[in-house]
C-alpha positions as CSV (number, residue, x, y, z in Angstrom):
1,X,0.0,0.0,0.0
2,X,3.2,2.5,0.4
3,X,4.8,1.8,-2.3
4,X,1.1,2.0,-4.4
5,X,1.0,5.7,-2.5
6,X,4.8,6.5,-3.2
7,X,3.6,6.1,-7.3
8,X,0.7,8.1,-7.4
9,X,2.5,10.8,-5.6
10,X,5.7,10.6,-8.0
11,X,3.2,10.2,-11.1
12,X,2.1,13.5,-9.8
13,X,5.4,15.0,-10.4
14,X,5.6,13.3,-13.9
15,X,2.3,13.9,-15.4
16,X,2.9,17.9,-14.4
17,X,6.5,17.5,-15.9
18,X,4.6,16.3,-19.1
19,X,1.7,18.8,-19.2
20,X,4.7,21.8,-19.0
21,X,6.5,20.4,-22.0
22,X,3.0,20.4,-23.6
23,X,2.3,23.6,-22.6
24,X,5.0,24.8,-23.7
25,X,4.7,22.7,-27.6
26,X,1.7,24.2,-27.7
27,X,3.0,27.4,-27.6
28,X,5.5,27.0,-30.1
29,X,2.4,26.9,-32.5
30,X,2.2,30.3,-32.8
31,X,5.0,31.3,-34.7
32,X,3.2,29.5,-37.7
33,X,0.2,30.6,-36.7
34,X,1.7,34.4,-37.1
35,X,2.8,33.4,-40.3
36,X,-0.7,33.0,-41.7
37,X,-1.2,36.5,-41.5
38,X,1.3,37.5,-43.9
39,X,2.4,34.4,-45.8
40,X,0.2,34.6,-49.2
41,X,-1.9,32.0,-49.8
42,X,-1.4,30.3,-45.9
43,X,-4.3,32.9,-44.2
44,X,-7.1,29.7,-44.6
45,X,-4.7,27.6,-42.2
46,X,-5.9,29.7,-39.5
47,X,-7.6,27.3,-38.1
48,X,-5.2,24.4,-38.3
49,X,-2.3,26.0,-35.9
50,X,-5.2,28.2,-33.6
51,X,-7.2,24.7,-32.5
52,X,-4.1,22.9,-31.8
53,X,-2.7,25.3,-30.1
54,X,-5.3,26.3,-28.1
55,X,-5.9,23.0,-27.1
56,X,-2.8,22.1,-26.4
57,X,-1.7,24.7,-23.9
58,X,-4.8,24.6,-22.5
59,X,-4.9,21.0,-21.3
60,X,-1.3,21.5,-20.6
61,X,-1.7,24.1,-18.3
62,X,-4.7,22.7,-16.7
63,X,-3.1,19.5,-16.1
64,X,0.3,20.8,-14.5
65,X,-1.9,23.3,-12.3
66,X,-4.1,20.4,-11.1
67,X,-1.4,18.0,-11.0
68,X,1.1,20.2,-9.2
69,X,3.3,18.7,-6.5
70,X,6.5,19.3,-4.5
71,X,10.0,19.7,-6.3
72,X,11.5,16.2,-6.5
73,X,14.1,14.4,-7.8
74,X,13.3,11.8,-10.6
75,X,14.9,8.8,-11.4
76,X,16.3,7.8,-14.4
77,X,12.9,5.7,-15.0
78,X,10.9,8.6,-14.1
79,X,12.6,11.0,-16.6
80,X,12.2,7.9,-19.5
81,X,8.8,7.7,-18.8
82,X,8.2,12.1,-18.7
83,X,10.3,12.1,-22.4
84,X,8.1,9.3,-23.6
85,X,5.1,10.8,-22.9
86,X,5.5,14.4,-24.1
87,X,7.0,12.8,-27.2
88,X,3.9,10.8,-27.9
89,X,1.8,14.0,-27.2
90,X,4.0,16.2,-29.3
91,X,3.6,13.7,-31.9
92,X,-0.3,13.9,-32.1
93,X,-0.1,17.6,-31.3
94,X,1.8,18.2,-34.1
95,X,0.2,16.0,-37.0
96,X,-3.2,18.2,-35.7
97,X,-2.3,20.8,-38.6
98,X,-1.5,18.3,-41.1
99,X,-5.1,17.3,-41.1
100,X,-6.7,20.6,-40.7
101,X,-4.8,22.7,-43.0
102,X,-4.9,22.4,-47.5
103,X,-3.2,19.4,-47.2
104,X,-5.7,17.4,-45.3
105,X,-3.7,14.2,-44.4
106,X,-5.1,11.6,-42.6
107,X,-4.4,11.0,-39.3
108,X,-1.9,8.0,-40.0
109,X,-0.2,10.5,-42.5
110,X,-0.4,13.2,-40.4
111,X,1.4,11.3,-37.2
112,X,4.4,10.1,-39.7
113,X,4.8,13.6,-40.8
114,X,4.7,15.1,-37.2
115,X,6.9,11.9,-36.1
116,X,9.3,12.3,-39.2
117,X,9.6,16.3,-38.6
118,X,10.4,16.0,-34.7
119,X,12.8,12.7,-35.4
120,X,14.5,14.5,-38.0
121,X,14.0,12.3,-40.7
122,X,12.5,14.0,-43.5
123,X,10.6,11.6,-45.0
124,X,7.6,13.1,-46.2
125,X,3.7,12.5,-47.6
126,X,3.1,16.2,-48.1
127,X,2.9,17.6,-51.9
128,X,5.2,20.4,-51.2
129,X,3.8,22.3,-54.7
130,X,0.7,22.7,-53.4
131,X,1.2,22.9,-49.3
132,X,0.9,26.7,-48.0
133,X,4.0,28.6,-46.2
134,X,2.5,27.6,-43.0
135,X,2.5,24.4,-43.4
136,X,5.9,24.3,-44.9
137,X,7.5,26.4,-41.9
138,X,6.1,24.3,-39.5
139,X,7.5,21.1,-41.3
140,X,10.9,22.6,-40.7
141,X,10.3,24.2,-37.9
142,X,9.3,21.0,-36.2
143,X,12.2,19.5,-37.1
144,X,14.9,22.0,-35.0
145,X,12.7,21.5,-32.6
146,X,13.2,17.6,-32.4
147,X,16.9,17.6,-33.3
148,X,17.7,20.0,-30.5
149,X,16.1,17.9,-28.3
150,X,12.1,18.9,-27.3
151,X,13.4,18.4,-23.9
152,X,16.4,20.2,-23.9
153,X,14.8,23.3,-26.0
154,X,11.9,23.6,-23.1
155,X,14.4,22.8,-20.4
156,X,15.7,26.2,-21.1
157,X,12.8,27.5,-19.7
158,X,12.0,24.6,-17.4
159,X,14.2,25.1,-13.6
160,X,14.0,21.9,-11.3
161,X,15.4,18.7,-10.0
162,X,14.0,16.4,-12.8
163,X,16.2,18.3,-15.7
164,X,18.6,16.0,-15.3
165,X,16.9,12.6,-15.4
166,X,14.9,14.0,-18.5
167,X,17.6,15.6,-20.1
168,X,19.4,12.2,-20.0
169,X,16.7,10.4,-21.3
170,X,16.1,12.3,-23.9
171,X,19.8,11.4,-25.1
172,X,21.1,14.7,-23.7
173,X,23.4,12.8,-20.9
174,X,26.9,14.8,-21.7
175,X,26.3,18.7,-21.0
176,X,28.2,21.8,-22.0
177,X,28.4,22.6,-18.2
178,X,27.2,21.2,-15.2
179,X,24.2,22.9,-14.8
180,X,21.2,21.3,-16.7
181,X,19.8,24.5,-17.8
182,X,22.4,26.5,-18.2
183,X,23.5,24.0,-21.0
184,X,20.2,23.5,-22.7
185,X,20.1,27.7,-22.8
186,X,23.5,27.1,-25.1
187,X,22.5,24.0,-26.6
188,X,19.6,26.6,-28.2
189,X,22.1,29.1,-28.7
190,X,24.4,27.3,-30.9
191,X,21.4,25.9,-32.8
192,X,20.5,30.0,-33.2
193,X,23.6,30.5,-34.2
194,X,24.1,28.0,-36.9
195,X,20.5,28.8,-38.3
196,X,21.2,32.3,-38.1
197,X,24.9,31.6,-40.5
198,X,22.6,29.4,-42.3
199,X,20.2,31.9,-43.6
200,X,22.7,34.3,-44.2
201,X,24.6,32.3,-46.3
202,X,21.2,31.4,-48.4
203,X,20.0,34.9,-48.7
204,X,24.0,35.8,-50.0
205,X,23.3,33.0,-52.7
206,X,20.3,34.2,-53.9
207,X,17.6,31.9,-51.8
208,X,14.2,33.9,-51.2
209,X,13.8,35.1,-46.9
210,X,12.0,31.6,-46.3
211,X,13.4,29.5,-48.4
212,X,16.6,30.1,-46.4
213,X,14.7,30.3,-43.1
214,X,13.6,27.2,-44.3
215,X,16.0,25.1,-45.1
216,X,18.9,26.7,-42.5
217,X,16.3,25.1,-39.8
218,X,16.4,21.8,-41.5
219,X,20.2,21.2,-42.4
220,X,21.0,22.7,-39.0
221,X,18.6,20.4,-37.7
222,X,19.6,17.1,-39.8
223,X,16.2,16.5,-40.8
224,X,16.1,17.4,-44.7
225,X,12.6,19.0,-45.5
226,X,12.5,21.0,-48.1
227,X,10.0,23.4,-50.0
228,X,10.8,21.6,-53.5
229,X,10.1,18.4,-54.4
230,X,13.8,18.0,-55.6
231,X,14.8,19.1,-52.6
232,X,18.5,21.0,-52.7
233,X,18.7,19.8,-56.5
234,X,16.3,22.6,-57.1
235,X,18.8,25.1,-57.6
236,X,21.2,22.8,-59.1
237,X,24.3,25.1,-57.6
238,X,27.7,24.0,-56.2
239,X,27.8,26.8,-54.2
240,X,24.0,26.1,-52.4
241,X,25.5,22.6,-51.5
242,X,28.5,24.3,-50.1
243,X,26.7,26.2,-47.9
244,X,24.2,23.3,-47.1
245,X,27.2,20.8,-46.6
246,X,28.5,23.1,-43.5
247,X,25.3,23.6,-41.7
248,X,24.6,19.3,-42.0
249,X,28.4,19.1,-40.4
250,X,27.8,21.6,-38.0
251,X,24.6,19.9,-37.2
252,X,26.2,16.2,-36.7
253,X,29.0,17.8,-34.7
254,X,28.8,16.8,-30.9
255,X,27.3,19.9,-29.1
256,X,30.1,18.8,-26.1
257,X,33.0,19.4,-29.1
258,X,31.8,22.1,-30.8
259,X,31.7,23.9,-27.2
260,X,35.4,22.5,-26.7
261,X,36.1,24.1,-30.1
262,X,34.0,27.6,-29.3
263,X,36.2,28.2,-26.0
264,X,39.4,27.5,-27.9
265,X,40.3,24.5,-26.7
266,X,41.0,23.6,-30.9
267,X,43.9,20.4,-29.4
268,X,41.1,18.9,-27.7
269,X,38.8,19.0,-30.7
270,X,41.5,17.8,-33.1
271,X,42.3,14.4,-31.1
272,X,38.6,14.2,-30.4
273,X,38.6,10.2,-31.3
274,X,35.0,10.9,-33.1
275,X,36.0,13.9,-34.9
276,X,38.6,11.9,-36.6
277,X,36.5,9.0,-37.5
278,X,34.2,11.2,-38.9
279,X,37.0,12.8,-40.9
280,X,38.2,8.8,-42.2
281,X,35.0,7.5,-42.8
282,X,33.6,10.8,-44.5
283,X,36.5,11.1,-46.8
284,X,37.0,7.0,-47.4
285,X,33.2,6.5,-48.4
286,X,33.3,10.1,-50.8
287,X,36.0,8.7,-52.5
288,X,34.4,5.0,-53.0
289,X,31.2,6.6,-54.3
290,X,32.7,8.6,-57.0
291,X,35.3,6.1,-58.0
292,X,32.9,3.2,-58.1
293,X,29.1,5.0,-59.0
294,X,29.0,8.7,-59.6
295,X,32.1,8.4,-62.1
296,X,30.4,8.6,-65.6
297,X,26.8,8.6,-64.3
298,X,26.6,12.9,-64.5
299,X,27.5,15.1,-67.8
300,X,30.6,16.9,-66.4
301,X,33.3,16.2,-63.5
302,X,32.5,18.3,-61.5
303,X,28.8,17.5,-61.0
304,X,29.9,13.6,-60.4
305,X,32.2,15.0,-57.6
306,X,29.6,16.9,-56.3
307,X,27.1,13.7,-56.2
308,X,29.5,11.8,-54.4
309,X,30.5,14.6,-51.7
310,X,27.2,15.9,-50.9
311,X,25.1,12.5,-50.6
312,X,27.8,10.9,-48.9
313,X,27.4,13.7,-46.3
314,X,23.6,14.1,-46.5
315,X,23.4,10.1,-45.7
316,X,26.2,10.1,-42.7
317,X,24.5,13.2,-40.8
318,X,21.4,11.6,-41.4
319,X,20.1,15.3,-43.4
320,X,18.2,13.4,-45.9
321,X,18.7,16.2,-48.4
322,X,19.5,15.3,-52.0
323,X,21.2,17.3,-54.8
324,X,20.5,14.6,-57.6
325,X,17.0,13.4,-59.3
326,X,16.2,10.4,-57.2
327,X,19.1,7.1,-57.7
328,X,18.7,7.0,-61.4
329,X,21.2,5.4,-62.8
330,X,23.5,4.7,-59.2
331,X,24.5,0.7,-59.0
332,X,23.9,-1.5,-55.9
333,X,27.5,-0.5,-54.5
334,X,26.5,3.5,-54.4
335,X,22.8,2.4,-52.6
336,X,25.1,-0.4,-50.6
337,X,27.4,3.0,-49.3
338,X,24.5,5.3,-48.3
339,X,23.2,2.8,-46.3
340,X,25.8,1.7,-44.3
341,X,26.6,5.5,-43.8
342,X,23.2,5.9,-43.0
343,X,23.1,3.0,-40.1
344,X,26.6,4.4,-38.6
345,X,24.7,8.1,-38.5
346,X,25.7,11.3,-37.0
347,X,28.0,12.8,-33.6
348,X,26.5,11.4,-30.4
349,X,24.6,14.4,-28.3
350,X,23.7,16.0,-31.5
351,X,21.1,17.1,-34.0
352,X,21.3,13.2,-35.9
353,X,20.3,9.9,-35.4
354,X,21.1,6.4,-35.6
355,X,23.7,4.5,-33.9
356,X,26.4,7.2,-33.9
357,X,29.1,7.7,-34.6
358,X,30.8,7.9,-30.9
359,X,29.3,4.2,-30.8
360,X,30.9,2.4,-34.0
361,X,34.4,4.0,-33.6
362,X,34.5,2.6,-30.2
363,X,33.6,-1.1,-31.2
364,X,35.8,-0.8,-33.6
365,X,38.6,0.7,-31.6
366,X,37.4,-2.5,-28.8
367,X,38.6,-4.7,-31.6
368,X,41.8,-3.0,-32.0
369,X,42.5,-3.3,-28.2
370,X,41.6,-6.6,-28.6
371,X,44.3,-8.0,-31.2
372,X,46.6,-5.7,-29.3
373,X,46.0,-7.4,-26.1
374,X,46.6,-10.6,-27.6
375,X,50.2,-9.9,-28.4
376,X,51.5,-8.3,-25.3
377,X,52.2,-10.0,-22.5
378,X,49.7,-12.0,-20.1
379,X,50.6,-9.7,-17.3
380,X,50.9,-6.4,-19.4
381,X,48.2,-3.6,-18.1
382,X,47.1,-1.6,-21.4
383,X,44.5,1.3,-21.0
384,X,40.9,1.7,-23.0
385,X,40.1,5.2,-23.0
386,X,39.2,7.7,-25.8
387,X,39.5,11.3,-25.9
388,X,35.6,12.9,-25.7
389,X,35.1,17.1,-25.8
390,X,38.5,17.9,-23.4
391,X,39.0,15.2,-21.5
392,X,40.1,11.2,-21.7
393,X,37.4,8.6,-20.5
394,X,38.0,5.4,-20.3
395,X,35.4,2.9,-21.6
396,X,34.6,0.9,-18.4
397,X,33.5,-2.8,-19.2
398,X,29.5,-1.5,-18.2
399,X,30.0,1.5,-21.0
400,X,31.3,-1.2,-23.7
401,X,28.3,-3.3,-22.8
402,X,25.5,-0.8,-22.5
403,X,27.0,0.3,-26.4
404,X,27.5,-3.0,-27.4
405,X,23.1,-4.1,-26.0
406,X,22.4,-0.9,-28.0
407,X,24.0,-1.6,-31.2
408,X,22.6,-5.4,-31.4
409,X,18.7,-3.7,-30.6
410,X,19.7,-1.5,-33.6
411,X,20.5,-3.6,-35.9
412,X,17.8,-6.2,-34.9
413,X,15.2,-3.7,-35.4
414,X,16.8,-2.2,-38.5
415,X,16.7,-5.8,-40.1
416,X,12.9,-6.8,-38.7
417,X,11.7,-3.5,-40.4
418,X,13.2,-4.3,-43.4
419,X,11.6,-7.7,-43.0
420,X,8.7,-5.9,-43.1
421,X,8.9,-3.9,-45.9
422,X,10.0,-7.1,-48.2
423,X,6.8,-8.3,-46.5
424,X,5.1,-5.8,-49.0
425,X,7.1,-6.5,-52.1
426,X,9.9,-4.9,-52.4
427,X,13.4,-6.0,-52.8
428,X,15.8,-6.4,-49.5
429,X,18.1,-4.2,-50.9
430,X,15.4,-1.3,-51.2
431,X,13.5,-2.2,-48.1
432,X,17.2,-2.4,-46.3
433,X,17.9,1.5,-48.0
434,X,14.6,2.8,-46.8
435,X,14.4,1.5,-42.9
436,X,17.6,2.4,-42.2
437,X,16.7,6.0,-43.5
438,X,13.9,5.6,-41.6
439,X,15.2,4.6,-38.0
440,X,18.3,6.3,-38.9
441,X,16.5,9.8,-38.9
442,X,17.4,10.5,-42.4
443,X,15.2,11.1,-45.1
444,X,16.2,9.7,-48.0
445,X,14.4,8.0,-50.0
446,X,14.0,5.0,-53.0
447,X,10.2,5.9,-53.6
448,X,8.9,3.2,-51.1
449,X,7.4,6.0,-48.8
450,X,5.0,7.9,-50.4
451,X,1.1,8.5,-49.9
452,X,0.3,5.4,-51.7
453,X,1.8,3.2,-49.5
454,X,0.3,0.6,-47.5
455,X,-0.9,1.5,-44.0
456,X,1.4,-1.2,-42.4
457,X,4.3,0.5,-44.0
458,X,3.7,3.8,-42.6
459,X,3.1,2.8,-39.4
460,X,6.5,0.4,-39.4
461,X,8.6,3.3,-40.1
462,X,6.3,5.6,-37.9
463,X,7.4,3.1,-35.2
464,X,11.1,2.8,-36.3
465,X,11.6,6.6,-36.2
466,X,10.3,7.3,-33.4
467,X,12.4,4.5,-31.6
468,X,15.2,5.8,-33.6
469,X,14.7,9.3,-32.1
470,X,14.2,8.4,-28.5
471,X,17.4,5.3,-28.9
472,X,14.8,2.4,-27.5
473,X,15.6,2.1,-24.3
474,X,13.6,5.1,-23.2
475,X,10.5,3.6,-25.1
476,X,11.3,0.1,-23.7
477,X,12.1,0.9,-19.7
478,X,8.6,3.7,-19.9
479,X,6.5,1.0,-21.6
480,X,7.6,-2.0,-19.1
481,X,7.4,0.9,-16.2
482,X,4.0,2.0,-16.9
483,X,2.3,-1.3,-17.5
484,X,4.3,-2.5,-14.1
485,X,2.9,0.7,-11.9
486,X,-0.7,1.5,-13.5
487,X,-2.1,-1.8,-12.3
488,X,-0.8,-1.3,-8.9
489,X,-2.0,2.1,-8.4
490,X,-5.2,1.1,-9.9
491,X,-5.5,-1.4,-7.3
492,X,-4.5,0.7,-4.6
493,X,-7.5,3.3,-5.8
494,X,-9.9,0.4,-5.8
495,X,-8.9,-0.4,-2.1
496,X,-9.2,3.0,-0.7
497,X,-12.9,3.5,-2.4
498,X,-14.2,0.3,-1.1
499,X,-13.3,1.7,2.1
């Protein structure tokens, strides 16, 4: 019976955690909803951002002033289960405008756009030709939003002892400094700052005011919407893809090690152990797509060159953005490339998504020490550490196993999705290509997502981004959490109104 009054009193505490963040998404509808005053053609989306919005803050801030409760600390559990919650409310939230607005989704479409915006994928059912600039800035705006972290961008606002239980759950574990807020305020102000270069460098190039707002919030972000259907190919201009290939690189970057960078600190940030795989691996798989698929596919050199660098990039900071008409013409090697590049994915504590790239470098570094240790004496003591933003850390046994669990659920879901998808006809090599864009938090695409697809379909990769997003162990520990507490405070309620 104590422990059945213990949980309703902390559910207290996370149920007001999750109505802030709500309160707080629902705000965040009103910078599109501004925009419907002034952006031609998006003044009959009124209604699609003022009902959400409404509704959203309003049952946010009913339910954190009716569920208010003293300032506690939350576990690790507890912060899982706040992230998962505000995530999946976020998520419906958010796809509320997809089905009110001109583009009328339904509400399966409308959740995988919302999911894919605030995961960062990119994948999208929305005819961008004929959406309004409402609807297209929230698309991108949803999608800085979710790579900055929801929980991080709020907890700039948010002050109290459960920061740091959510901000960990939400895959925000390493911070800038030790205060929780204090580094989510320069989390956001790094994002700003990027965006702000971003746009800059569009507007200098030609772009229109929001096609640069635009798209700055979504390569900053890693999540590849665009306003054309051939995405970044639209302008067909090397200097566009410059521009676009610094803010994805910038966005994949480790917020920890760009801050090591910012303060000057540039030694640390050169031996950073992920900063140089990401430098190996960036310029090894370039070189292997040009040599071996864009080489003779594109009318001059330069454009071939250009293929190779920028999908290459686009793929390992899971952006999603393409410069090229669809894969016409690439062979099985090219497709082969993006999607390993797309499993190994972006910096870790950043804007990207799938396994990381802090996670393969040290597996593969774990087999170097490995062979090492085999040659060296029985007795011989050899350390496992790598450098990470200014300092060395080793890599205890329980850190090598928690990345090791992770990466197996990763690629265990990764090929069950795809299982799925050749389920529905297409070939494993496709189906392989489009889940692991999918979970990965990418964006690109074969043509297998699209509004024609089969229900199932969608709501496989609806499910595989949004585990993607929140790295599965959030959604499995808040899942196993709720079902084990619900029945118990249930039956605790029962008891006391029998009484």
């Amino acid at each position: 019976m104590r422990k059945a009054a213990f949980l309703r009193k902390r559910y207290q505490y996370i149920i007001s955690g999750v109505c802030k963040l709500l309160c707080l998404f629902g705000g965040l509808m009103l910078l599109p909803l501004a925009g419907c005053l002034f952006w031609p053609y998006a003044a009959g989306d009124f209604r699609a951002f003022a009902l959400p919005a409404a509704v959203t803050t309003g049952l946010g801030s009913l339910g954190w002033l009716v569920r208010r409760s003293p300032r506690e600390e939350l576990t690790m559990a507890d912060g899982g289960v706040v992230v998962f919650l505000a995530w999946l409310g976020a998520s419906v939230a958010g796809a509320i405008p997809f089905m009110l607005a001109s583009t009328r989704l339904s509400f399966s479409h409308a959740v995988f756009e919302a999911v894919s915006g605030l995961s960062t994928t990119g994948l999208s059912l929305v005819d961008v030709t004929t959406a309004s600039h409402a609807i297209l800035f929230w698309r991108s705006f949803l999608q800085i939003v979710g790579g900055a972290g929801l929980a991080i961008v709020m907890m700039a606002t948010l002050v109290g002892p459960s920061s740091p239980a959510v901000a960990a759950a939400e895959g925000r574990g390493d911070q800038l400094v030790p205060h929780v807020r204090q580094s989510a305020r320069r989390v956001v102000a790094l994002c700003a700052g990027y965006v702000f270069l971003g746009v800059v460098g569009y507007m200098t190039l030609g772009l229109t005011a929001f096609d640069a707002i635009t798209h700055a919030l979504t390569a900053v972000a890693t999540g590849g919407f665009s306003t054309y259907p051939d995405s970044i190919g639209h302008w067909d201009s090397a200097a566009v893809e410059g521009v676009t290939i610094v803010l994805m690189l910038l966005g994949n970057l480790n917020f920890v090690t760009v801050w090591v960078l910012v303060t000057g600190n540039i030694r640390a940030f050169v031996r950073n152990g992920e900063i140089r795989f990401l430098a190996f691996i960036l310029a090894g798989s370039t070189l292997l797509v040009f040599v071996a698929t864009t080489h003779g596919i594109y009318p001059t050199l330069g454009k071939s060159v250009r293929a190779a660098v920028f999908e290459s990039v686009s793929a390992l900071t899971g952006t999603g953005f393409t410069s090229i008409n669809a894969y016409a013409g690439w062979n099985s090697f090219g497709l082969l490339a993006l999607t390993l590049l797309m499993v190994v994915g972006g910096g870790a504590c950043s804007t990207s998504g799938a396994l990381k790239q802090f996670r393969v470098y040290v597996l593969l570094k774990t087999v170097y020490w490995e062979v090492r240790r085999a040659l060296l004496p029985q007795r011989a003591v050899m350390p496992r550490a790598v450098w990470e933003g200014d300092r060395k850390n080793e890599i205890t046994p329980a850190r090598l196993h928690a990345i090791a669990s992770y990466s197996f659920l990763y690629l265990a879901t990764w090929f069950l999705g795809s299982l799925i998808l050749t389920l529905h006809g297409y070939p494993i090599g496709d189906s392989l290509f489009e889940y692991a864009s999918a979970q990965g938090g990418v964006g690109l695409s074969l043509g297998i997502t699209s509004p024609q697809a089969p229900l199932t379909l969608i709501w496989t990769e609806t499910v595989g981004m949004f585990l993607g997003r929140l790295e599965f162990f959030v959604v499995l520990v808040s899942v196993v959490k709720l079902f084990r507490d619900l029945p118990r405070m249930a039956a605790f309620r029962g008891r006391t109104l029998d009484r």
